[in-house]
Every structure is written in structure tokens, then in C-alpha cells.
KOLDO-733957 format. One record per residue (C-alpha): residue in three letters; x, y, z; residue number from 1. Coordinates in pm, 1 decimal. Example, Ala and Ser with C-alpha at 12.3 -4.5 7.8 and 13.67 -1.06 7.14 Angstrom:
REM residues 2
REC  residuo        c1        c2        c3  num
REC      ALA    1230.0    -450.0     780.0    1
REC      SER    1367.0    -106.0     714.0    2
END
This chain:
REM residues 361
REC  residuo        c1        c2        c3  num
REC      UNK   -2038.6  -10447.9  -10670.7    1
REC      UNK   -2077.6  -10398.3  -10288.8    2
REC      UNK   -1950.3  -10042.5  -10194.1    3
REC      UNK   -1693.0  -10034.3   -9879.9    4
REC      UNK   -1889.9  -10032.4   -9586.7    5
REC      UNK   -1738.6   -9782.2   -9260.5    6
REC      UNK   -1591.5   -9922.1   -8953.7    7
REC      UNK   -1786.1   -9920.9   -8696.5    8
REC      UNK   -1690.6   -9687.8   -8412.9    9
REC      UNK   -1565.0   -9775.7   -8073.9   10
REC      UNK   -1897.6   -9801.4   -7835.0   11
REC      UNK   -1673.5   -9686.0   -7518.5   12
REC      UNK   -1492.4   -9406.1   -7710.2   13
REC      UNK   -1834.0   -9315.0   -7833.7   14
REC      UNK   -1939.5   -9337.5   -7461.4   15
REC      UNK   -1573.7   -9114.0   -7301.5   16
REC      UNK   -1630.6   -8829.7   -7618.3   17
REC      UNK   -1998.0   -8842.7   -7506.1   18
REC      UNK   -1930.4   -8825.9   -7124.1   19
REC      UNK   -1654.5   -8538.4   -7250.8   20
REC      UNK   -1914.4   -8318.5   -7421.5   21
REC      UNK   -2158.7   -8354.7   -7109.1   22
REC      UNK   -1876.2   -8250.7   -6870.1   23
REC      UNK   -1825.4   -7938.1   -7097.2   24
REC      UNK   -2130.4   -7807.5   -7115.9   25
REC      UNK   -2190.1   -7887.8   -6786.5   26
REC      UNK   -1863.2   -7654.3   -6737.7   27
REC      UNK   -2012.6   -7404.2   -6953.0   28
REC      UNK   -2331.8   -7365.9   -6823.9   29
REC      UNK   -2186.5   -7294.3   -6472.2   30
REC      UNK   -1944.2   -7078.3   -6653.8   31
REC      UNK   -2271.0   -6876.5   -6790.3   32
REC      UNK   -2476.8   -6928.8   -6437.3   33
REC      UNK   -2181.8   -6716.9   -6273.4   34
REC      UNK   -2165.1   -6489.1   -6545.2   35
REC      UNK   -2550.4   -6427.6   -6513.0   36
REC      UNK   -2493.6   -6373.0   -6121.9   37
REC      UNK   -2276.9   -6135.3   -6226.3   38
REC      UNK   -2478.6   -5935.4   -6461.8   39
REC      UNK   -2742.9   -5998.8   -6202.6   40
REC      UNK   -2510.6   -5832.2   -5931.6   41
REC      UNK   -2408.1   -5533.1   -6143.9   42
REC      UNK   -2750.4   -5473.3   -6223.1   43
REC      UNK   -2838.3   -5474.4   -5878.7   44
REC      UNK   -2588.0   -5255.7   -5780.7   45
REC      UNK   -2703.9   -4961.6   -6029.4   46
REC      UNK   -3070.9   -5007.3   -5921.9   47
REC      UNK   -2959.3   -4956.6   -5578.1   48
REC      UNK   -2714.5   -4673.4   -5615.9   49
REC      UNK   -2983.6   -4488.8   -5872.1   50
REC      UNK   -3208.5   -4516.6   -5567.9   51
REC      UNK   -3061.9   -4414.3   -5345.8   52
REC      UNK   -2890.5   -4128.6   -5512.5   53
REC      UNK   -3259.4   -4008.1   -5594.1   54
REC      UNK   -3298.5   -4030.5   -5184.8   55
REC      UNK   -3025.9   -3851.9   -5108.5   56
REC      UNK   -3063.7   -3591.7   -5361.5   57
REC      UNK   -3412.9   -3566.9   -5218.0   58
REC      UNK   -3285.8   -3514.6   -4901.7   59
REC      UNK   -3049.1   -3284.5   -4934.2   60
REC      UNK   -3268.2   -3047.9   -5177.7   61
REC      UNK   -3546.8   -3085.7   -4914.1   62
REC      UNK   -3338.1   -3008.7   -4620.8   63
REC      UNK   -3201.1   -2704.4   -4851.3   64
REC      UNK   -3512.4   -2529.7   -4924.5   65
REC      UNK   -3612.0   -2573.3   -4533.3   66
REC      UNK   -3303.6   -2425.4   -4440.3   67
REC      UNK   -3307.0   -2153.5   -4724.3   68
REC      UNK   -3672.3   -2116.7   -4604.6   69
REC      UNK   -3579.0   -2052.4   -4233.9   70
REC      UNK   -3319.2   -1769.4   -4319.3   71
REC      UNK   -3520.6   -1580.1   -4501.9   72
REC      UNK   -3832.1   -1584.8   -4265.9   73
REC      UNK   -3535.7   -1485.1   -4032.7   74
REC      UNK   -3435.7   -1237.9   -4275.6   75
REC      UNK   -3763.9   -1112.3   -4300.1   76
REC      UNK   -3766.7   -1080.3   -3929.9   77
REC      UNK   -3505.1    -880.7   -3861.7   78
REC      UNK   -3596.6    -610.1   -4122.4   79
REC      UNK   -3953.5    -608.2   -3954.4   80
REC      UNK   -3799.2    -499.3   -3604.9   81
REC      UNK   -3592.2    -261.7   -3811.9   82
REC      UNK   -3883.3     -69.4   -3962.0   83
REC      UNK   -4087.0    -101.1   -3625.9   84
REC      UNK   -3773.8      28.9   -3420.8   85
REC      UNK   -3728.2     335.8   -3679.9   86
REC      UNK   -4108.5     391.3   -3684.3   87
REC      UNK   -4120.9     425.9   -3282.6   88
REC      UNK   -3831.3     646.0   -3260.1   89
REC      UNK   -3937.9     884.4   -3520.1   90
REC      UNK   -4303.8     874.1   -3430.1   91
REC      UNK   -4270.6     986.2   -3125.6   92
REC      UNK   -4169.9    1379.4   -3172.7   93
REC      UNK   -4448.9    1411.2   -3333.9   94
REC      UNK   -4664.0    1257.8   -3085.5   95
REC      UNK   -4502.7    1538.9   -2825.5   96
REC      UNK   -4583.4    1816.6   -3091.0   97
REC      UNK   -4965.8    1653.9   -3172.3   98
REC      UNK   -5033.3    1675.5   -2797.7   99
REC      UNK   -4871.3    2047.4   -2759.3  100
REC      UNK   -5102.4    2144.3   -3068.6  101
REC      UNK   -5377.2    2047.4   -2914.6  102
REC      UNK   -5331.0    2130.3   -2577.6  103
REC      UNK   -5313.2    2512.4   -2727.5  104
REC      UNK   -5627.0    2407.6   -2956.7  105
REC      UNK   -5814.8    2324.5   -2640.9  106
REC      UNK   -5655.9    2682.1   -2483.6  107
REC      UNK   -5753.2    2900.6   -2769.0  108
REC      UNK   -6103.1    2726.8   -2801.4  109
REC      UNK   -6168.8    2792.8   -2380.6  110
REC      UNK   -6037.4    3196.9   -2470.3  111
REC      UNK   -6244.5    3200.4   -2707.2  112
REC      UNK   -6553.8    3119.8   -2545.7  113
REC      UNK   -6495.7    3392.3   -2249.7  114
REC      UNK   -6384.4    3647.3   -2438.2  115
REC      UNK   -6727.7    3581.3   -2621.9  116
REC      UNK   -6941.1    3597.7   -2283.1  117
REC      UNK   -6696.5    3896.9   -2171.8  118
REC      UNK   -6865.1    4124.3   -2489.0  119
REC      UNK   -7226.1    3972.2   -2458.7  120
REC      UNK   -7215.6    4069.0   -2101.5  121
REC      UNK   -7418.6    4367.9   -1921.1  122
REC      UNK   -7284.3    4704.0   -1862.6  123
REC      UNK   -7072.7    4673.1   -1522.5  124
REC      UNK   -7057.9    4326.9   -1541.5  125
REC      UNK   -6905.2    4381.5   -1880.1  126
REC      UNK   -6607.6    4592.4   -1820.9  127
REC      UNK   -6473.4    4352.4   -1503.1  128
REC      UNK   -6514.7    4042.0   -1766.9  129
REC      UNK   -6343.2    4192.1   -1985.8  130
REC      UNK   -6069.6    4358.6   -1738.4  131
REC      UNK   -6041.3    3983.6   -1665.3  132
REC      UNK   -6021.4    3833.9   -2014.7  133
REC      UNK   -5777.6    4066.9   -2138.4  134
REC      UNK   -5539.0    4020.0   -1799.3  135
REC      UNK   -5583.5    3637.2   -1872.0  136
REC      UNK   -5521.7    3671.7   -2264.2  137
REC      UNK   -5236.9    3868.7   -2185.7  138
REC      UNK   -5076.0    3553.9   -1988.1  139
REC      UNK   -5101.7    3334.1   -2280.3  140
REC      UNK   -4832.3    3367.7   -2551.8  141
REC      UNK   -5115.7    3337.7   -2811.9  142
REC      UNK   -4807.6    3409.4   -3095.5  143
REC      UNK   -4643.5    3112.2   -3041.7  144
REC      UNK   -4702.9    2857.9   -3213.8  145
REC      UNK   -4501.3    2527.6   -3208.5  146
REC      UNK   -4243.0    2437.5   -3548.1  147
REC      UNK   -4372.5    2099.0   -3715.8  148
REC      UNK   -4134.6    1917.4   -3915.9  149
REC      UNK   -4122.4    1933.3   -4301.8  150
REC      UNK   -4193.2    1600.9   -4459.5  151
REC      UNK   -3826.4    1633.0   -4625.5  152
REC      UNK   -3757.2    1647.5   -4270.6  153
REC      UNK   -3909.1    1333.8   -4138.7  154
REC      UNK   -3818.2     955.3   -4202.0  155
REC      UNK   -3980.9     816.0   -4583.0  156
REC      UNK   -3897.5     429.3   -4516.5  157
REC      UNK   -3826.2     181.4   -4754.5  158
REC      UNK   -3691.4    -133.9   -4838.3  159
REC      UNK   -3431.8    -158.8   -5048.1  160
REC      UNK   -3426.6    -474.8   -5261.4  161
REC      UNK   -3125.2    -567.7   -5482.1  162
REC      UNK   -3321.2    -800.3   -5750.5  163
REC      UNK   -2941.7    -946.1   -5868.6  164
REC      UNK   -2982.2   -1194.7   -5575.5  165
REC      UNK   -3241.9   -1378.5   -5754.5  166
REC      UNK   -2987.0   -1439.7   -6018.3  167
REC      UNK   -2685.8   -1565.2   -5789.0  168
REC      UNK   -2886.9   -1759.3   -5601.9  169
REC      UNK   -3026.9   -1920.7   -5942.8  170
REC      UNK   -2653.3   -1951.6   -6057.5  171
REC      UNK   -2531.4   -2136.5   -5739.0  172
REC      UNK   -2826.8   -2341.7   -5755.2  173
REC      UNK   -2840.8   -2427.6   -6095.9  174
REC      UNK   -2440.1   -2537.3   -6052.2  175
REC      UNK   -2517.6   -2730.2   -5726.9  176
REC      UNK   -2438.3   -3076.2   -5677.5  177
REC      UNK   -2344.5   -3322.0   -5930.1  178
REC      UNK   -2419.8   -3686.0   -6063.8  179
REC      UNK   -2103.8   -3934.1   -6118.9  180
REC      UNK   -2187.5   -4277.9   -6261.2  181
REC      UNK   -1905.5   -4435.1   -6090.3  182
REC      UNK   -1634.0   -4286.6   -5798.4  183
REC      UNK   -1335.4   -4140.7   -5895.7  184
REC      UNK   -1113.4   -4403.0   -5654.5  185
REC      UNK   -1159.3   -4763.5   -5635.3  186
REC      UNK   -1017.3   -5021.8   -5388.0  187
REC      UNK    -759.0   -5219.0   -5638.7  188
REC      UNK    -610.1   -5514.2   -5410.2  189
REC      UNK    -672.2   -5649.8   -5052.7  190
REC      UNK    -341.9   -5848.9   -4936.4  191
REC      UNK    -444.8   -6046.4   -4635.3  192
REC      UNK    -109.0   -6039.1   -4347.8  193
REC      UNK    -119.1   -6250.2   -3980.1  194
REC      UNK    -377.7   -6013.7   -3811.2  195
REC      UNK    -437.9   -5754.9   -4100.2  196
REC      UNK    -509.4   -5674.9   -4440.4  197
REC      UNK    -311.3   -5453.2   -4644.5  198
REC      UNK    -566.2   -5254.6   -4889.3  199
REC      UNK    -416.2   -5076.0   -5193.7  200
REC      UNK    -668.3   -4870.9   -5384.9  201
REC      UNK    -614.5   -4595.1   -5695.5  202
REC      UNK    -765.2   -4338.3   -5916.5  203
REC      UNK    -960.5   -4462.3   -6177.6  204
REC      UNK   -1035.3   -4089.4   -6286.4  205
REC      UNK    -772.1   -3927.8   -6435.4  206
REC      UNK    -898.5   -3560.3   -6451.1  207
REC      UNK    -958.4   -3574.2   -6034.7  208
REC      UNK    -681.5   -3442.3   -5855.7  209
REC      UNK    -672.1   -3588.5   -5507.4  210
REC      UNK    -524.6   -3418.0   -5221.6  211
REC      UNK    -600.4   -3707.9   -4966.3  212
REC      UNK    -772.3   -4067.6   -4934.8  213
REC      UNK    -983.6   -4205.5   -4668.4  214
REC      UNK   -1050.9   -4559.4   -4593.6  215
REC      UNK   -1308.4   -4698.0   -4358.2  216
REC      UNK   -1394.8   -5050.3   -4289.3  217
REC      UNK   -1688.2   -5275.3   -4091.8  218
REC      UNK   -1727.8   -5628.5   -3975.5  219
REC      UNK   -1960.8   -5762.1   -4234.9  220
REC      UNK   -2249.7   -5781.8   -3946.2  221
REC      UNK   -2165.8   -5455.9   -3832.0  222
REC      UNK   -2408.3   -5154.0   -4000.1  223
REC      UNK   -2162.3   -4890.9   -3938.6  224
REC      UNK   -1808.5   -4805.5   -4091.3  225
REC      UNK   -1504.7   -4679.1   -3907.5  226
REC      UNK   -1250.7   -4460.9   -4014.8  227
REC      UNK    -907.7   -4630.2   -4034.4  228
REC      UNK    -721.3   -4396.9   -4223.6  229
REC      UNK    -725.5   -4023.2   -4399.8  230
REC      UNK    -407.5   -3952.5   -4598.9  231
REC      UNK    -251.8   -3891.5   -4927.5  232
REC      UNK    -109.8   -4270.7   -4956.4  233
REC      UNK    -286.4   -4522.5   -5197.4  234
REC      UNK    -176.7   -4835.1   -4897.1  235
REC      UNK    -245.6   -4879.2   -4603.5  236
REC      UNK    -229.6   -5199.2   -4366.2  237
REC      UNK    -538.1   -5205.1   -4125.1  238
REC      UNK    -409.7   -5421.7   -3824.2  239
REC      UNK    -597.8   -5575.5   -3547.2  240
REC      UNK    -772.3   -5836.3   -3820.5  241
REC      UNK    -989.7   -6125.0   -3677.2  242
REC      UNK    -880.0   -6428.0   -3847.7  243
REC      UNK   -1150.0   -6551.7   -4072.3  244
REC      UNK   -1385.6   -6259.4   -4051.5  245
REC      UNK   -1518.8   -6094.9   -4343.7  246
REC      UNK   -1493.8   -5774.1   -4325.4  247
REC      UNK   -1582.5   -5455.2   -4579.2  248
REC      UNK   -1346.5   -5179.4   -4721.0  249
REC      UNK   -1430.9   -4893.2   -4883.3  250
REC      UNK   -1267.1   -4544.9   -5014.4  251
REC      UNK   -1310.9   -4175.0   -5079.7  252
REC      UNK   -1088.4   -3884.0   -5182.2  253
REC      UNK   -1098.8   -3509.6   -5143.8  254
REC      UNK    -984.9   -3313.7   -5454.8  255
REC      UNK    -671.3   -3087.4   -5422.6  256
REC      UNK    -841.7   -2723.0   -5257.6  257
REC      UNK   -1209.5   -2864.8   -5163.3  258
REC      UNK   -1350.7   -2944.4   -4829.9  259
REC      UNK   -1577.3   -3236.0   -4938.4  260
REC      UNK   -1518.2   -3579.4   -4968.1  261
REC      UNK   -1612.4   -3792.3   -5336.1  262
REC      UNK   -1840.1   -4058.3   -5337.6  263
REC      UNK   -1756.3   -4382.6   -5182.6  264
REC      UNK   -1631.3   -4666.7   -5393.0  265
REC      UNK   -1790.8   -4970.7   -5430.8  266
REC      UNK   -1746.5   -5185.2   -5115.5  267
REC      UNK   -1471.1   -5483.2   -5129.0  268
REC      UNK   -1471.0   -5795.0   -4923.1  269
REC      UNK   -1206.8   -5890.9   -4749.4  270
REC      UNK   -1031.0   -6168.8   -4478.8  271
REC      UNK    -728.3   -6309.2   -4351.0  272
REC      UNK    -647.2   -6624.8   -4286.7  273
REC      UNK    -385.6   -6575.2   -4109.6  274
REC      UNK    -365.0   -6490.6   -3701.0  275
REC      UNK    -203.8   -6262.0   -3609.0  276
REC      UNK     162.2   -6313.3   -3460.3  277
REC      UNK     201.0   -6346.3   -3032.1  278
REC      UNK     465.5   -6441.2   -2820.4  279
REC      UNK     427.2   -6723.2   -2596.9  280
REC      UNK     375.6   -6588.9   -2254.2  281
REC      UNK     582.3   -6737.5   -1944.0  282
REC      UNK     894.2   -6749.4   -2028.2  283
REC      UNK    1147.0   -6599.6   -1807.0  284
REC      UNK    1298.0   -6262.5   -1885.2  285
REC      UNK    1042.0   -6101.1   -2054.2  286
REC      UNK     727.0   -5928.9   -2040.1  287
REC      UNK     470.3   -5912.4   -2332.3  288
REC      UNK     185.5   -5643.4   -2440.5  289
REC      UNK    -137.3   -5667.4   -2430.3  290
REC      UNK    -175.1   -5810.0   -2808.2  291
REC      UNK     162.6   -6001.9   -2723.9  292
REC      UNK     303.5   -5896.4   -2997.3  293
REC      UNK     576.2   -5673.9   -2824.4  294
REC      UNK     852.8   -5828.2   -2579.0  295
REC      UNK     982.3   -5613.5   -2318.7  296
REC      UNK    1313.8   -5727.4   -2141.1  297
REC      UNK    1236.9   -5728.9   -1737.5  298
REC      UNK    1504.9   -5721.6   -1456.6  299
REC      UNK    1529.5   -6145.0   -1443.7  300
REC      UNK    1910.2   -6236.6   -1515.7  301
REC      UNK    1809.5   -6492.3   -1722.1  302
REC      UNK    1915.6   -6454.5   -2082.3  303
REC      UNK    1550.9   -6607.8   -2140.4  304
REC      UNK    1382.8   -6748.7   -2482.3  305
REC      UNK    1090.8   -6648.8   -2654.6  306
REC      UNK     851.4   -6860.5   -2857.9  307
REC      UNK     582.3   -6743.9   -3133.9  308
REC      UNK     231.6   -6953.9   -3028.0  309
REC      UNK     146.6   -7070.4   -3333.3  310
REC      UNK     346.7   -7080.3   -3705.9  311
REC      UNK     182.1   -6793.7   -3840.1  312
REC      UNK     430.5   -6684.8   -4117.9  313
REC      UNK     489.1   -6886.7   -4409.0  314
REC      UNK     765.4   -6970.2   -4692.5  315
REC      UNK     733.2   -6627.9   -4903.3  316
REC      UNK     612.6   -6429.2   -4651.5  317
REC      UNK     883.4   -6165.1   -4466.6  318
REC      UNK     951.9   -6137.7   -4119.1  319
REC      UNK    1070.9   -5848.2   -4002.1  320
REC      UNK    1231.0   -5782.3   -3629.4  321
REC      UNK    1272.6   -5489.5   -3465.3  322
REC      UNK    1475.1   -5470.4   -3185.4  323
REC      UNK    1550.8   -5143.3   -2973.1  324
REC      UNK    1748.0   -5110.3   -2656.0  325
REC      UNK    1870.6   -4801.8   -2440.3  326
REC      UNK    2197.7   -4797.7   -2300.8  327
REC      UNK    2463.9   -4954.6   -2372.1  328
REC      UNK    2374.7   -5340.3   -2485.0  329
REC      UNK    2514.7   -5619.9   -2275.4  330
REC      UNK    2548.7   -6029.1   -2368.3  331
REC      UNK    2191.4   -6046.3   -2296.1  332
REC      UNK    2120.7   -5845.9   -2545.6  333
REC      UNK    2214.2   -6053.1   -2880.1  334
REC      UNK    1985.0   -6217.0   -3075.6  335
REC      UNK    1957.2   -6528.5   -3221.1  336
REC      UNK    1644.9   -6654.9   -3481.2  337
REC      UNK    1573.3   -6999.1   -3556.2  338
REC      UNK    1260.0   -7204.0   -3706.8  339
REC      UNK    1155.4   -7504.2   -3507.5  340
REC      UNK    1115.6   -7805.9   -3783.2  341
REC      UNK    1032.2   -8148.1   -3714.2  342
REC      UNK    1374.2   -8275.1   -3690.5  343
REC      UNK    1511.0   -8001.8   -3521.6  344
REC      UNK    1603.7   -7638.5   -3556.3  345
REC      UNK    1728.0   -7461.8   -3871.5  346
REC      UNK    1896.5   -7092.5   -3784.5  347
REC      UNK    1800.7   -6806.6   -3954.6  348
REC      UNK    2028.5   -6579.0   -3804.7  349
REC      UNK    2264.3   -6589.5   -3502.4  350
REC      UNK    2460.6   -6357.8   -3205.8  351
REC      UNK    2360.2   -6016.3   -3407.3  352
REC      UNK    2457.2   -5775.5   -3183.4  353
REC      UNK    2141.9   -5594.6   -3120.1  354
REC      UNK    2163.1   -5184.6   -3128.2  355
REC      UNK    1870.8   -4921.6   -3162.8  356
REC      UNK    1639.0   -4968.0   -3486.9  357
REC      UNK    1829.0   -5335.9   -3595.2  358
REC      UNK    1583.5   -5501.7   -3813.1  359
REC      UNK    1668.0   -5865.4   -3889.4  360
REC      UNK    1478.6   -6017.7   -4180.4  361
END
């Protein structure tokens, strides 16, 4: 008997499963490619922070000992002009009483030598020699003899050295600095508004207690970051955004009672789409800021209308008015929102009385 022989299958659904399986491991292997950037990225990035921690540990422990070196040679200084200032000031007494001694050495060795020619002299000659040696010898007080200090009496210096410096110096130095594998803060969102970027960062080490925060930021062709903001919020909106510029954000803390600031956290990249809001200049009754952002009413009479230059908010987005006046408000002031739409206007909000910190949404 002839067994059952298969159907054969489909060529083109042979052909669509094949072209499926391609497609998927196409997909997967750019799935793996990014993955590998990214293990290729975080590699980088502890190469690169390992170095240059090494450089600026370096650096800092170099720049210690030459400043550790410099106050002790200064130290050692201003000892040395102590002990020369003490030496001079006591030495010189005894200089005084070194030349009186031997100013009455020199005077006893000179009596001396007449009164021995006065006694080997002759006869007559004798007696008036030593008529005048005696007469002379009786002139000099040949019993006094200048006091010279006891050596209890006179300076011993010394240096006293306290040894227990040696070990709180080692202490501090041997506590002195510290290696963290990763920052204790980390930038957690960037929120991109019309002209800014609202940057929310957090702890991501629970035993630091931070007293503040500080966030800098940098075009990213610009080398050097600016400090937009030191406080104890986690948000903060940085404003004046080019649109579609990529900028850098990064953030430190302080802990609660230290002076020094943690290590940075690893640099985010962020833009905004969006530009940032303006008033159309020209219209009557008003007078705009330099950013145009800000209308000021003028003296005009005309109740006057103001138009944004471009639609730069969006369905979900807020928009918030402020509107401040002093005085009492006239029919001028009211204030009426709409949204220009191809077939027409749709209100928003109409004839609110406008008074001192109104915000319409």
C-alpha cells in the first residue's frame, strides 16, 4: 500500500513566514546593535570617570602636599627669626660685660707692667716711679670687678615639639576625601515648555541628606556650564530655551551642615521644540518687553488687541495669564481670550473683569 503523502505547502506563505522571520531578526539585531551601543556607552562612561577621578585625585593630593609643604617651610621660618631675635637680644649683655672684662684685663695687664719697672728701677728714680704707680693704682678701683650672669640666669633655647601632630595630621589624612561609584542625585525628567525646559531631578541615595541642589546647564557646543539654580527644590524650569538646541543639564547637592558640593550627576540631554511665546508687536495700546512676552498698557485710548506670533501652545498644554493693574480698573481693562481656528474664533473666556494677580487658564 502507498502511505499518505503531505500536502504540499503554500510557496507564497512559505515566502510571507520567510520574509516574517527576516524582518525579525532584522528587528532583533538592531534591537542588540543598540543594546551593544549601550553597553558600549556605559563602559565608556566608567573608563572616563575612573580617569579622571585618578586626575583629579592627583591633583588635589599634589596641590595638598605643595601647599602643606609651603606652610611648614613658613612654619619653619618664623621659628628661625624667633630663635635669631631671642639670641640677639640676650647676646648682647654679655657682649657689654665681655668688652668691660677686658677693657679691665687690658688695665690690670698695663699696671702690671709699671708697677714691675717702678721696683726694678734705680734708687731715686725708684721712689718717684713708684710715688707715681701707687698715686695711679690708687685711681683705679682694682676691687671691682663686674657681676656675670649665672647660666640659670641666661636664656637655654629650645624647640618645643608636640610629636601628637604627626598623628592628627595622619588621622585627617587618612579620612580625607572619598570615592563614590555613582552621585548621590540624578537628573530624573526633562519636560520641554515654549522657550524652556522644566528639569526634575532626585536622590537616588537614601542615606545623603541634602540641604540644597544646584543645577547648571551648557549649549551642547559650549565647554563651560552655568549656574541656573541653587536651592532645596527637586524642579526647576530654566527659561530663555533656544528652540531646537541641545543643550546639557546636570546636578549636585550639598549635604545638610557641609560646605562642599557632591559630585555631579551624569549629564542629560535636553531640547524644546517649542518657541517660546511673544506678542505680536504693533498693535495699538500696548507696549511689549524685550522678549515680548510681557504687555504693558500705554496711554492710547484704544481698547487695543493683542496677538501671540506664532501657535506655540498646544491641546494639553496650560496657559496661564496673569494680569495685574494699579488703580482702580476701567472698561479697558477686561479681558477677553479666544483661539483663532480656521473657520473662525472659538472663546475661551470672555469680559473677566481683570483685578491684581487674576490668572485666567
Amino acid at each position: 500500500m502507498r502511505g499518505r503523502m503531505e500536502p504540499e505547502p503554500d510557496l507564497e506563505l512559505l515566502l510571507l513566514e520567510a520574509r516574517e522571520s527576516i524582518e525579525a531578526a532584522q528587528s532583533y539585531r538592531r534591537e542588540l546593535g543598540q543594546r551593544l551601543q549601550g553597553l558600549q556607552a556605559a563602559r565608556r562612561q566608567i573608563k572616563e570617570s575612573a580617569s579622571q577621578t585618578r586626575d583629579v585625585l592627583r591633583q588635589h593630593f599634589n596641590d595638598l602636599k605643595g601647599t602643606l609643604r609651603k606652610l611648614l617651610d613658613e612654619r619653619l621660618v618664623s621659628l628661625l627669626q624667633e630663635v635669631d631675635a631671642i639670641e640677639q637680644e640676650t647676646i648682647k649683655p654679655l657682649d657689654d660685660c665681655q668688652k668691660l672684662i677686658e677693657h679691665g684685663v687690658s688695665t690690670a695687664e698695663d699696671l702690671v707692667r709699671e708697677g714691675e719697672v717702678a721696683i726694678l728701677g734705680g734708687v731715686g728714680e725708684k721712689n718717684e716711679k713708684l710715688w707715681n704707680f701707687t698715686k695711679k693704682a690708687s685711681h683705679i678701683q682694682l676691687d671691682s670687678l663686674p657681676e656675670v650672669p649665672l647660666l640659670v640666669d641666661v636664656p637655654c633655647l629650645s624647640a618645643q615639639l608636640d610629636d601628637s601632630i604627626l598623628t592628627i595630621v595622619k588621622d585627617q589624612i587618612f579620612s580625607h576625601g572619598t570615592v563614590a561609584s555613582r552621585p548621590p542625585v540624578q537628573i530624573e525628567e526633562l519636560i520641554e515648555k515654549p522657550g524652556g525646559i522644566i528639569v526634575r531631578w532626585c536622590k537616588v541615595d537614601d542615606d545623603f541628606a541634602a540641604q540644597d541642589y544646584r543645577l547648571q546647564f551648557r549649549k551642547s557646543t559650549s565647554n563651560h556650564f552655568e549656574d541656573v539654580y541653587v536651592g532645596s527644590e527637586t524642579e526647576f524650569i530654566v527659561l530663555h530655551i533656544d528652540p531646537n538646541v541641545d543643550y546639557q543639564f546636570r546636578v549636585c547637592a550639598r549635604g545638610d551642615g557641609r560646605q562642599e558640593w557632591s559630585p555631579w550627576s551624569v549629564p542629560q540631554m535636553g531640547h524644546s521644540t517649542l518657541v517660546p511665546h511673544e506678542w505680536t508687536a504693533g498693535f495699538e495700546g500696548y507696549s511689549l518687553s524685550s522678549r515680548r512676552n510681557i504687555a504693558l498698557r500705554n496711554d492710547s485710548q484704544a481698547t487695543g488687541v493683542l496677538y501671540s506670533s506664532a501657535p506655540t501652545y498646544f491641546c494639553g498644554q496650560t496657559l496661564t495669564f496673569r494680569v495685574e493693574t494699579v488703580g482702580q480698573p476701567d472698561r479697558r481693562d477686561s479681558i477677553g481670550v479666544c483661539v483663532e481656528k480656521q473657520n473662525g474664533y472659538d472663546s475661551l473666556q470672555r469680559d473677566q473683569a481683570v483685578c491684581i494677580g487674576t490668572n485666567a487658564n
